[in-house]
TORKOL-4160 file (C-alpha; in steps of 0.2 Angstrom, whole numbers, padded with zeros to 4 digits, m for minus):
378
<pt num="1" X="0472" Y="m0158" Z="0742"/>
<pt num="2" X="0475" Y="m0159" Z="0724"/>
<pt num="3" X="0493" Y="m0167" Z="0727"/>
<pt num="4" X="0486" Y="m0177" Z="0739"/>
<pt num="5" X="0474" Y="m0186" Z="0728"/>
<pt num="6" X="0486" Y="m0185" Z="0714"/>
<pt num="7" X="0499" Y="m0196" Z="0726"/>
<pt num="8" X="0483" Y="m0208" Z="0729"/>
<pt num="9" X="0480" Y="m0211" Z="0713"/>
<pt num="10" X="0500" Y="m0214" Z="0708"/>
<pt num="11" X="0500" Y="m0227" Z="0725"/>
<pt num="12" X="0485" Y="m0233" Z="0717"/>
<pt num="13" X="0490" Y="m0236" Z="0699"/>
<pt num="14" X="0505" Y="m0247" Z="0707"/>
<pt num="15" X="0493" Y="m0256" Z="0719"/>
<pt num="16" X="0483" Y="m0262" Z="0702"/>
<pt num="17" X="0500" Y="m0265" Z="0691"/>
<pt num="18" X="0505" Y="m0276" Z="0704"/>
<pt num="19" X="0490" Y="m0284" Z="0705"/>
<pt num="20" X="0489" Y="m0290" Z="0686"/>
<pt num="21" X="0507" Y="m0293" Z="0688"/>
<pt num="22" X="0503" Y="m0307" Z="0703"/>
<pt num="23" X="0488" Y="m0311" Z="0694"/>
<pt num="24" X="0497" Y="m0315" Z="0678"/>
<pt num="25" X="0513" Y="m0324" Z="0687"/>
<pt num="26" X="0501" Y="m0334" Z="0700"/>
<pt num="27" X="0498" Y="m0348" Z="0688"/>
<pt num="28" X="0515" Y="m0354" Z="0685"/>
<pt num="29" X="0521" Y="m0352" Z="0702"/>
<pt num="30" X="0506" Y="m0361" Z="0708"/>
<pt num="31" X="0507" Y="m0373" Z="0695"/>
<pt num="32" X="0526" Y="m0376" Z="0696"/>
<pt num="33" X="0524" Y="m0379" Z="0715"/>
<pt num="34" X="0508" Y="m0389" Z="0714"/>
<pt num="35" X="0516" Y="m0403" Z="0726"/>
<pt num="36" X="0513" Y="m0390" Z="0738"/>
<pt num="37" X="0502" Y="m0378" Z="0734"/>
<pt num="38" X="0488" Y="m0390" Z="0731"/>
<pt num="39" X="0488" Y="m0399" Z="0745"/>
<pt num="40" X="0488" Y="m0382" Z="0756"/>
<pt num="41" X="0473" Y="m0375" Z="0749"/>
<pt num="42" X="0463" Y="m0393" Z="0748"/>
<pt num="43" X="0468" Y="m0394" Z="0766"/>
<pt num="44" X="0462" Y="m0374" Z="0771"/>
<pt num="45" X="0445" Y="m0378" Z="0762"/>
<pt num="46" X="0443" Y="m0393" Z="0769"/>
<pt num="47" X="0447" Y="m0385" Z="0787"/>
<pt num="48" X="0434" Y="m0373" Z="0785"/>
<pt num="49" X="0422" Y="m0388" Z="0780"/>
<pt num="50" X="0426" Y="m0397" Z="0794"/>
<pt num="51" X="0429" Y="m0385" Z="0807"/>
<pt num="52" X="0410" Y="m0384" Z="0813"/>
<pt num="53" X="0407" Y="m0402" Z="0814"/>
<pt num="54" X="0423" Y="m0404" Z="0826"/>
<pt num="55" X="0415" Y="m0390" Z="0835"/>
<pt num="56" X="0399" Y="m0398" Z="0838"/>
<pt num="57" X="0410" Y="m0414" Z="0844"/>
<pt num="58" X="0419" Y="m0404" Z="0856"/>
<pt num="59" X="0404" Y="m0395" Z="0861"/>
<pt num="60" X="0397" Y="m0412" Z="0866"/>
<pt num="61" X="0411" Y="m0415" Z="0876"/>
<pt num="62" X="0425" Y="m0422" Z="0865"/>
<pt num="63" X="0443" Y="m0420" Z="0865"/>
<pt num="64" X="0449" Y="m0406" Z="0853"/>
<pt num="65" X="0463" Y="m0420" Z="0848"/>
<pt num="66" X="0450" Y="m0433" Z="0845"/>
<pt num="67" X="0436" Y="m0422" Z="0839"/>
<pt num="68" X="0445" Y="m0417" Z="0823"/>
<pt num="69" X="0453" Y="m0431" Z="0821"/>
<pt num="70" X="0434" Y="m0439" Z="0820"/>
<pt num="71" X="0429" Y="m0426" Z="0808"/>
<pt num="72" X="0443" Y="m0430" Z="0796"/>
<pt num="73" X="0439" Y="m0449" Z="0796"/>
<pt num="74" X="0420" Y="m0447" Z="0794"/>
<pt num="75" X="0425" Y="m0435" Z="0777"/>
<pt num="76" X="0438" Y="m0449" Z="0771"/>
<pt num="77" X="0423" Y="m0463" Z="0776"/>
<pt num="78" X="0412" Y="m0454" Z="0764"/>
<pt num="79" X="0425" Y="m0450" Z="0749"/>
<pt num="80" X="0429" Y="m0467" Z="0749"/>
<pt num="81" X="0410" Y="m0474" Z="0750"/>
<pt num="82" X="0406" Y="m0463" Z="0734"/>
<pt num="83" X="0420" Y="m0470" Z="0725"/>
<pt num="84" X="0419" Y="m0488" Z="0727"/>
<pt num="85" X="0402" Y="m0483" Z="0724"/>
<pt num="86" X="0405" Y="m0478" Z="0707"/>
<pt num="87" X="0421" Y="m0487" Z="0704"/>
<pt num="88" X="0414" Y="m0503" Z="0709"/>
<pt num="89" X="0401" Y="m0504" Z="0694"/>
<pt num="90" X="0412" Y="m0495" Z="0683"/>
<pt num="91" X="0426" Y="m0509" Z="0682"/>
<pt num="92" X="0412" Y="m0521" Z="0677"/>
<pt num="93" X="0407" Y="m0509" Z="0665"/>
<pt num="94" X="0423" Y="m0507" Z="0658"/>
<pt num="95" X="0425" Y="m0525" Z="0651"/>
<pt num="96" X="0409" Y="m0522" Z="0641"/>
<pt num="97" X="0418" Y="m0506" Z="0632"/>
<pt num="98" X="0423" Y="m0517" Z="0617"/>
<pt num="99" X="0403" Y="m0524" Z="0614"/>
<pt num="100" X="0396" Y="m0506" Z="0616"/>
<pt num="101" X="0411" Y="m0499" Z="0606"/>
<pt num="102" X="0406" Y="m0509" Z="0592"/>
<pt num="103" X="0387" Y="m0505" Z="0596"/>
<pt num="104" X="0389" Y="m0484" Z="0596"/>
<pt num="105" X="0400" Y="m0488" Z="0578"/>
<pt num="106" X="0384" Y="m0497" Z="0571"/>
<pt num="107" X="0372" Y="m0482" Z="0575"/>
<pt num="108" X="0383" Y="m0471" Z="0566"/>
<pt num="109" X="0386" Y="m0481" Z="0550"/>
<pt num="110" X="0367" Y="m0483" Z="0549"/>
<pt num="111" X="0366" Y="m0463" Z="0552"/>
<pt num="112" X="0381" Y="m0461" Z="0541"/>
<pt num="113" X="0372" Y="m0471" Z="0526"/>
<pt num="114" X="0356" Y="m0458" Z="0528"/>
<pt num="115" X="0368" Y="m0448" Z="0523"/>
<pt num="116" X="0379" Y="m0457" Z="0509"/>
<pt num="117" X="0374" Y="m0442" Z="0497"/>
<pt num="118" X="0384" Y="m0430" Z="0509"/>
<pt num="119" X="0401" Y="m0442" Z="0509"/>
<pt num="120" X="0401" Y="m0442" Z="0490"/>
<pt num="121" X="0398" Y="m0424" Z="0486"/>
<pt num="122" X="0412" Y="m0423" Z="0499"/>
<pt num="123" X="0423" Y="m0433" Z="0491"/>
<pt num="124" X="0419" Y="m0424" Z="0474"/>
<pt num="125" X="0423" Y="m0410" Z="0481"/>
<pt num="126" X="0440" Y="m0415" Z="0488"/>
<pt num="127" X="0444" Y="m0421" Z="0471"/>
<pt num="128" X="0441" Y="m0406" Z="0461"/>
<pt num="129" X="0452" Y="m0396" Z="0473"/>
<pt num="130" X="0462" Y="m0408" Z="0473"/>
<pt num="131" X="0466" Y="m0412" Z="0489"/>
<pt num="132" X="0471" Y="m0429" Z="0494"/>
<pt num="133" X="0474" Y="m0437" Z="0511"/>
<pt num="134" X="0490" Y="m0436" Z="0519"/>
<pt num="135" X="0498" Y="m0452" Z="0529"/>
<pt num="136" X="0497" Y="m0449" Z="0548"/>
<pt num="137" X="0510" Y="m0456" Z="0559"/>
<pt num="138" X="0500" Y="m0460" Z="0577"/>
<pt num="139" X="0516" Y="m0462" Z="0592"/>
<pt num="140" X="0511" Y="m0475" Z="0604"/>
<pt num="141" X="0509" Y="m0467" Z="0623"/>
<pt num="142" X="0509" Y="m0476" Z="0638"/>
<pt num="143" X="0494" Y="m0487" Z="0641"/>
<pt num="144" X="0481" Y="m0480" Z="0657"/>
<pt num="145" X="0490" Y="m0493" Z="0668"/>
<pt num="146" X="0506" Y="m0487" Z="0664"/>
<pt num="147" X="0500" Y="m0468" Z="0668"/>
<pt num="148" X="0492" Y="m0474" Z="0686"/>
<pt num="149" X="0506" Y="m0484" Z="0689"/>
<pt num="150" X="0518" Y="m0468" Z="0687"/>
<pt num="151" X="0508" Y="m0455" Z="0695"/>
<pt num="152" X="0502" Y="m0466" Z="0712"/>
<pt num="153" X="0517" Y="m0461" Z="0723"/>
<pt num="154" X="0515" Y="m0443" Z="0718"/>
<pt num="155" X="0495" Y="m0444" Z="0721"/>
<pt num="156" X="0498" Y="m0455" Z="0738"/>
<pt num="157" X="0509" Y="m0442" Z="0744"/>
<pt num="158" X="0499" Y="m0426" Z="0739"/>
<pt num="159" X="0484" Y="m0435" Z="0748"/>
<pt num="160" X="0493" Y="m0437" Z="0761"/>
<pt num="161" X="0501" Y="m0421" Z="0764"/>
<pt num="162" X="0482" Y="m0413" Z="0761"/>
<pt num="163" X="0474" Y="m0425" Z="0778"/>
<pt num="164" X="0489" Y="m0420" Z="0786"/>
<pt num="165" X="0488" Y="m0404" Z="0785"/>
<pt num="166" X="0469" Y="m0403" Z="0786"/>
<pt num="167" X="0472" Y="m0410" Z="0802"/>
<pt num="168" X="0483" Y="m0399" Z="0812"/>
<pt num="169" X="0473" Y="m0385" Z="0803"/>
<pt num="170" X="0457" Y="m0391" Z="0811"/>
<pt num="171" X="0465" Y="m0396" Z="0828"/>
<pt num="172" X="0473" Y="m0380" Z="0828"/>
<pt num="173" X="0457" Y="m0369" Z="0825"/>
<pt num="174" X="0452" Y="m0363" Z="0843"/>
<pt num="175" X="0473" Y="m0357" Z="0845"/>
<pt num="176" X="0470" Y="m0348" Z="0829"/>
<pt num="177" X="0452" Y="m0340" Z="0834"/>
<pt num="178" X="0461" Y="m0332" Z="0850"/>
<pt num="179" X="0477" Y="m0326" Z="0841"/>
<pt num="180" X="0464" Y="m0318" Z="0828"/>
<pt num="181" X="0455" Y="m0310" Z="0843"/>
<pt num="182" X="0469" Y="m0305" Z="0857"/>
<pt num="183" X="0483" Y="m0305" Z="0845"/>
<pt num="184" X="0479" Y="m0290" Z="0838"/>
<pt num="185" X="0483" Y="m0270" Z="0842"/>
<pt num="186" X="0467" Y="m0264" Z="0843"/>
<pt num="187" X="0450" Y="m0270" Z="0849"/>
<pt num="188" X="0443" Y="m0265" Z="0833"/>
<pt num="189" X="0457" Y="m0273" Z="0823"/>
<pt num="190" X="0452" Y="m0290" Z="0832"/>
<pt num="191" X="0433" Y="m0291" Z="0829"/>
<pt num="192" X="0435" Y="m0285" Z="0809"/>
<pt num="193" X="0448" Y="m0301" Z="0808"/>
<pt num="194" X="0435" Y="m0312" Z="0820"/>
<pt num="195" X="0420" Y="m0306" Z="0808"/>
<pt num="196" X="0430" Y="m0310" Z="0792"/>
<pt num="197" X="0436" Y="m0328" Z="0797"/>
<pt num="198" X="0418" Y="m0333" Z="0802"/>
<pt num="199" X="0411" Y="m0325" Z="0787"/>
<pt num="200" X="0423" Y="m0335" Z="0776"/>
<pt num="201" X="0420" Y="m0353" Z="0785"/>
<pt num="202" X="0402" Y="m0350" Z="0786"/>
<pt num="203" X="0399" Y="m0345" Z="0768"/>
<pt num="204" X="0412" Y="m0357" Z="0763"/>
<pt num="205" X="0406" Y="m0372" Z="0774"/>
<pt num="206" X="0388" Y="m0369" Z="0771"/>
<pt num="207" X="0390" Y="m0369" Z="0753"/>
<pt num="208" X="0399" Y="m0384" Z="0750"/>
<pt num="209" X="0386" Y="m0393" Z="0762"/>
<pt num="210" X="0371" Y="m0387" Z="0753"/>
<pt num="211" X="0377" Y="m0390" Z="0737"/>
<pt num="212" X="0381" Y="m0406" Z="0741"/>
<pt num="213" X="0365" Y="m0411" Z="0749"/>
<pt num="214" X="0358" Y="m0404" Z="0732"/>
<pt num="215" X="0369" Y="m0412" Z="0722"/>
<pt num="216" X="0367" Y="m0431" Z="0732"/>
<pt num="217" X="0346" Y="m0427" Z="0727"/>
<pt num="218" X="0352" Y="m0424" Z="0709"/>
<pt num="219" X="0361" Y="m0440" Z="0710"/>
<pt num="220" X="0346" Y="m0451" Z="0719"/>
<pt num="221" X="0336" Y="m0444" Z="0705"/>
<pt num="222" X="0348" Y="m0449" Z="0690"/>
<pt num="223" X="0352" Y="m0465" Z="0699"/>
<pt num="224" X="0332" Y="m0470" Z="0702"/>
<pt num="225" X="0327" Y="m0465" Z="0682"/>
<pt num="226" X="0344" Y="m0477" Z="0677"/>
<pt num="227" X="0337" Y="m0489" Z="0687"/>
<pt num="228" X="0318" Y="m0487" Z="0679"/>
<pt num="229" X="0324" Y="m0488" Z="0661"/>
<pt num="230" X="0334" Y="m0503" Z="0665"/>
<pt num="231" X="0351" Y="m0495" Z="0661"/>
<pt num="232" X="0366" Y="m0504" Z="0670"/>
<pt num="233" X="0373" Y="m0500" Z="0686"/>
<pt num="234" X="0362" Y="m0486" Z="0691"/>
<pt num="235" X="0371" Y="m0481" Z="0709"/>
<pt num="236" X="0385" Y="m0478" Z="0696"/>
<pt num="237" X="0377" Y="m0466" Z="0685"/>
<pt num="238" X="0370" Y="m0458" Z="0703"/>
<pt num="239" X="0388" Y="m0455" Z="0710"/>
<pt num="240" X="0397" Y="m0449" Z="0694"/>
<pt num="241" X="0379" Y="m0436" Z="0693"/>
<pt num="242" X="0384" Y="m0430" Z="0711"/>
<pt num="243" X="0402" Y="m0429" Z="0709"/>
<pt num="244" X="0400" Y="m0420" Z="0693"/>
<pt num="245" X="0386" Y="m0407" Z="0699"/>
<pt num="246" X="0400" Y="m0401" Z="0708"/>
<pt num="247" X="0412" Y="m0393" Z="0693"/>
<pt num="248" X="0399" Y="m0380" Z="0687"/>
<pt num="249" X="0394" Y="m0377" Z="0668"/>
<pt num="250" X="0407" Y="m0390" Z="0664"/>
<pt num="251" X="0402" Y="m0405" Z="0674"/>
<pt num="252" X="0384" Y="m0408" Z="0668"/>
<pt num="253" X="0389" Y="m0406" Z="0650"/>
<pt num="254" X="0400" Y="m0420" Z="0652"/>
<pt num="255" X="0387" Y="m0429" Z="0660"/>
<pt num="256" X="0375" Y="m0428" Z="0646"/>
<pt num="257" X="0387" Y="m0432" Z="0634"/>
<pt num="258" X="0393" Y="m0449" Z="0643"/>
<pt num="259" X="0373" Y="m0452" Z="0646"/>
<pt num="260" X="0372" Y="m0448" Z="0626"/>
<pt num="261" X="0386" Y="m0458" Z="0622"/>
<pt num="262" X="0381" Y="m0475" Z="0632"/>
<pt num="263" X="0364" Y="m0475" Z="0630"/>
<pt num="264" X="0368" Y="m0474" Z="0609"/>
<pt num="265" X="0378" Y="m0488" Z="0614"/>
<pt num="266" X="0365" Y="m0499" Z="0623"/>
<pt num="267" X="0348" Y="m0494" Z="0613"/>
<pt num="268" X="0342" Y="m0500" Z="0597"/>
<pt num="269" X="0340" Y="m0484" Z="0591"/>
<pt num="270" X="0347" Y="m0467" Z="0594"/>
<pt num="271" X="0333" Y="m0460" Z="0596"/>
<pt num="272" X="0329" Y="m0471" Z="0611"/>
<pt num="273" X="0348" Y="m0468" Z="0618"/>
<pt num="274" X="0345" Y="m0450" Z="0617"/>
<pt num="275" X="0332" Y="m0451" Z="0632"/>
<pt num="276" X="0344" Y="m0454" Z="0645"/>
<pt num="277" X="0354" Y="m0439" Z="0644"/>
<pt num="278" X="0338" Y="m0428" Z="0637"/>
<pt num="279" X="0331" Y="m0434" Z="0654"/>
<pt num="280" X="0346" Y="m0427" Z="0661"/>
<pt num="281" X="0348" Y="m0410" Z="0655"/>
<pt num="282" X="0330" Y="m0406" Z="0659"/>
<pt num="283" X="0332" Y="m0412" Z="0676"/>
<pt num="284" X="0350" Y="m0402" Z="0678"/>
<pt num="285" X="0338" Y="m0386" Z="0670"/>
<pt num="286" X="0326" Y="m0388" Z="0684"/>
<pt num="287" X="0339" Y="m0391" Z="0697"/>
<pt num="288" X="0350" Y="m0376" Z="0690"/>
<pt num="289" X="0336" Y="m0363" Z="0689"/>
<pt num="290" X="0324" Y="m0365" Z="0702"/>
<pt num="291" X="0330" Y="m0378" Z="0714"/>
<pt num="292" X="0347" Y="m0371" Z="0718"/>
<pt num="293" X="0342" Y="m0351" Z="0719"/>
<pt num="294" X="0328" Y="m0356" Z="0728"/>
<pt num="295" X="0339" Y="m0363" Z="0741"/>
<pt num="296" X="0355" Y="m0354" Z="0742"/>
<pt num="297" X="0346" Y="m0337" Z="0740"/>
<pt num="298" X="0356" Y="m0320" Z="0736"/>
<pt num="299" X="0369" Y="m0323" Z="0749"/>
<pt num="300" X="0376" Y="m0336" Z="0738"/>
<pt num="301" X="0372" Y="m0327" Z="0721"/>
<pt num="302" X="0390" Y="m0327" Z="0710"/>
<pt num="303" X="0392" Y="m0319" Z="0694"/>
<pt num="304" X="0393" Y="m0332" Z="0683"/>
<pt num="305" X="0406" Y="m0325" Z="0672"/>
<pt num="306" X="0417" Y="m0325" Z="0686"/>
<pt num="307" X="0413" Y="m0342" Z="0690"/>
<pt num="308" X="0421" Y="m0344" Z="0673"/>
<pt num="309" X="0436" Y="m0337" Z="0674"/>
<pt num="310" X="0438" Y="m0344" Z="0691"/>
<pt num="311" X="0435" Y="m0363" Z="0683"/>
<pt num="312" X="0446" Y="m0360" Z="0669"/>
<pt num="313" X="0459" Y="m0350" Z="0678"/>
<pt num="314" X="0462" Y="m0364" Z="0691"/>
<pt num="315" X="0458" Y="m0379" Z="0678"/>
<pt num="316" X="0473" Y="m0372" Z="0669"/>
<pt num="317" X="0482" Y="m0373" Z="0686"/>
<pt num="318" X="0477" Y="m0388" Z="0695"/>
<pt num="319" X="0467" Y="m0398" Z="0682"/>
<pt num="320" X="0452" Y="m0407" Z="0688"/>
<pt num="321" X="0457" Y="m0402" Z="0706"/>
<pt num="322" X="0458" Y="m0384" Z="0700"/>
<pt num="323" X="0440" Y="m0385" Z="0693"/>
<pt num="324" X="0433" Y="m0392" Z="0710"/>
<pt num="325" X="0440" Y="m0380" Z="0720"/>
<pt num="326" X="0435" Y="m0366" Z="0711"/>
<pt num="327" X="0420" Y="m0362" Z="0719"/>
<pt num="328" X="0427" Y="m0363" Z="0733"/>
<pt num="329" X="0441" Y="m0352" Z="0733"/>
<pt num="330" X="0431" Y="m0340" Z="0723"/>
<pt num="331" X="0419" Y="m0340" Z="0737"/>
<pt num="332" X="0434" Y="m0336" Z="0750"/>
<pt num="333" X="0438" Y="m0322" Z="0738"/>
<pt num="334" X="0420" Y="m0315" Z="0740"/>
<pt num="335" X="0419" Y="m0316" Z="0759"/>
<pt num="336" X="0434" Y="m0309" Z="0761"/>
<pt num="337" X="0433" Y="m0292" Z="0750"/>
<pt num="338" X="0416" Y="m0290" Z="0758"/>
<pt num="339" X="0423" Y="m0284" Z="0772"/>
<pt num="340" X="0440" Y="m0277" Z="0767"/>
<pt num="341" X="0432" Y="m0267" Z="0752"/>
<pt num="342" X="0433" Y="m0274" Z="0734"/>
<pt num="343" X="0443" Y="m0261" Z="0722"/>
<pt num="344" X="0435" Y="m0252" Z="0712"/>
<pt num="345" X="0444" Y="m0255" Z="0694"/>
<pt num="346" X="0432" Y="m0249" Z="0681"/>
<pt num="347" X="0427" Y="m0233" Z="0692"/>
<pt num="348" X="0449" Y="m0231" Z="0693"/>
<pt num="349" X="0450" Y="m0233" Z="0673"/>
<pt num="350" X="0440" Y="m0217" Z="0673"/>
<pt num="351" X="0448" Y="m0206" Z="0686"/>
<pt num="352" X="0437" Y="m0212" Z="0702"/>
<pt num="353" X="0445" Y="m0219" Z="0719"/>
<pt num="354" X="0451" Y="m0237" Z="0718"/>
<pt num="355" X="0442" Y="m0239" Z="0735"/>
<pt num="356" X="0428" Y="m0225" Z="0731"/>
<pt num="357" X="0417" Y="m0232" Z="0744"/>
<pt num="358" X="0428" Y="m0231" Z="0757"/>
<pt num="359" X="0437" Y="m0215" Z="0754"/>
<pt num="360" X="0421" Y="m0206" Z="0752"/>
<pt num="361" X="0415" Y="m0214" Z="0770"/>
<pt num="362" X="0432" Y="m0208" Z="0775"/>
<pt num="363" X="0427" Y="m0191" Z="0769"/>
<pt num="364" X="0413" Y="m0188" Z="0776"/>
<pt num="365" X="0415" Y="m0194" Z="0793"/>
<pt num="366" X="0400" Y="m0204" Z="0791"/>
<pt num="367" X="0397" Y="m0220" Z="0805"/>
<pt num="368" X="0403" Y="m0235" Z="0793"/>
<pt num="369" X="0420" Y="m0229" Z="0796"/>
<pt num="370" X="0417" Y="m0229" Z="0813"/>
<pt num="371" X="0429" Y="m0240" Z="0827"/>
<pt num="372" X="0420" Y="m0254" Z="0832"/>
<pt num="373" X="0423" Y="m0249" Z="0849"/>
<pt num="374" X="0417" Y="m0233" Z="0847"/>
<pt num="375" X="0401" Y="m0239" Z="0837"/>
<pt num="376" X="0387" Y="m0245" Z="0848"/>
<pt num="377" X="0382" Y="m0264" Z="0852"/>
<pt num="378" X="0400" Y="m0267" Z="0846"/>
């Protein structure tokens, strides 16, 4: 028994090495090969999103050819409709950037004056110590239309590899279902593989869906206050609230600071151009914690800290993209150990099983380790 457990534990100690090896070698494969990996995994998520709406088209008597082909079109109806939503107005907007550039620079140098004492104990300072400023030489980079113009082949292709893919994913779905079900050895093999799939899309699907109706309230909600205290293009300010509510932490932040930032920009004071964005982060605090637990519950409930490594660990990856589908994929993640058995690493660190949960069911004979065939209503 002793050299038994002893062997575990080596096969163990290799199973974790090798785990922190792919962990650590993951990002620069994926970020190397994002042409490809990118697309694949927008296109799984989005299968799993879309998979129950083609369902329900089927169900009503629908081709499966035509039913997720349906599914994908409504999806690009909708991302297209929020961005010339919020790309409509922001092109008008953008030719008023030098008249509120000038405007947030005023604020300042009327704040900056308050403060005229600070600059010249500053600058005695600097020459006491003697320290004097150094030239900077700035290199000119290509303008925003030079970087669009560059990187639209390589984003039209990526987009289209993702629909592609997202397609044949979705149309596929039912063959995949049976393989997952008769493909298998065993009958209890099967219906672990069944239960793990349709745990992933429903807890994947039904996320995404009711964050998003959460998130389309937070953005009727910033749109309607933009459009009582008469700032511009309020349907704007909605969209870019929902599409930000999506990218956790990060994503409102940025959105008070843009509301902070224009609204210093368009008010006569800053005080007054504060209110925008304090209107904002007291909305996002309500909507963060009590509106969204209430709604999701604990079948949703993620660590935050490893909401946090799973933002920045695909932001580093994939960029913005990354930090979308973080949730997501984290979520997939979740799903999926539930039912495999999540490693105990901390427990391991201190002599425990890696999988003490299920070697002490093993152990005892106790009915979770039970076949499903064997275990009754099965």
């Amino acid at each position: 028994m002793a050299l038994a457990q002893q062997e575990l534990r080596l096969i163990s100690t290799l199973v974790v090495l090798i785990g922190i090896g792919l962990f650590l070698a993951l990002p620069f494969v994926l970020s190397i090969g994002s042409v490809v990996f990118l697309p694949l995994t927008t296109a799984i998520i989005l299968s799993i999103l879309l998979s129950p709406l083609a369902d329900r088209l089927s169900g009503w008597g629908v081709p499966n050819l035509l039913a997720s082909m349906m599914s994908l079109i409504l999806f690009f109806a909708i991302v297209l409709l929020a961005f010339a939503v919020i790309l409509q107005p922001a092109i008008a907007l953008f030719e008023e950037l030098p008249r509120l550039a000038e405007q947030v620079a005023q604020r300042f140098a009327e704040l900056r004056d308050q403060f005229a004492w600070l600059a010249a104990a500053n600058e005695r300072f600097a020459e006491i110590v003697g320290n004097t400023g150094a030239n900077e030489v700035v290199l000119a980079g290509p303008s925003m239309l030079q970087q669009l113009a560059i990187g639209a082949p390589s984003v039209f292709l990526e987009v289209l590899l993702t629909f592609l893919m997202a397609f044949f994913m979705v149309e596929a779905r039912m063959r995949l279902r049976r393989n997952l079900l008769f493909g298998r050895t065993s009958f209890g093999t099967s219906i672990k593989a069944a239960r793990v799939l349709r745990e992933v899309q429903d807890r994947v699907a039904s996320y995404i869906l009711t964050v998003a109706w959460i998130n389309l309230g937070v953005g009727i909600v910033v749109g309607t206050g933009a459009w009582l205290l008469g700032v511009d293009a309020p349907l704007m300010w909605g969209g870019l609230a929902t599409l930000l509510n999506f990218i956790p932490y990060i994503g409102p932040l940025v959105m008070t600071g843009v509301l902070a930032l224009f609204g210093v920009g368009t008010s006569e004071t800053i005080l007054l151009g504060l209110i925008p964005a304090a209107a904002y982060l007291a909305l996002h605090t309500v909507e963060a914690n009590v509106i969204t637990p209430s709604i999701l519950g604990a079948r949703f409930t993620m660590n935050p800290v490893m909401i946090l490594i799973a933002f920045s660990y695909f932001s580093w990856i994939w960029g913005v993209f990354g930090a979308l589908l973080s949730v997501p994929i984290l979520l997939m993640l979740t799903a999926f150990f539930d039912h495999t058995g999540r490693p105990n690493l901390i427990g391991f660190v201190f002599g425990e099983p890696l999988f003490g949960n299920q070697l002490m069911a093993m152990g005892d004979g106790s009915p979770s380790d039970r076949p499903p065939e064997t275990s009754p209503g099965a």
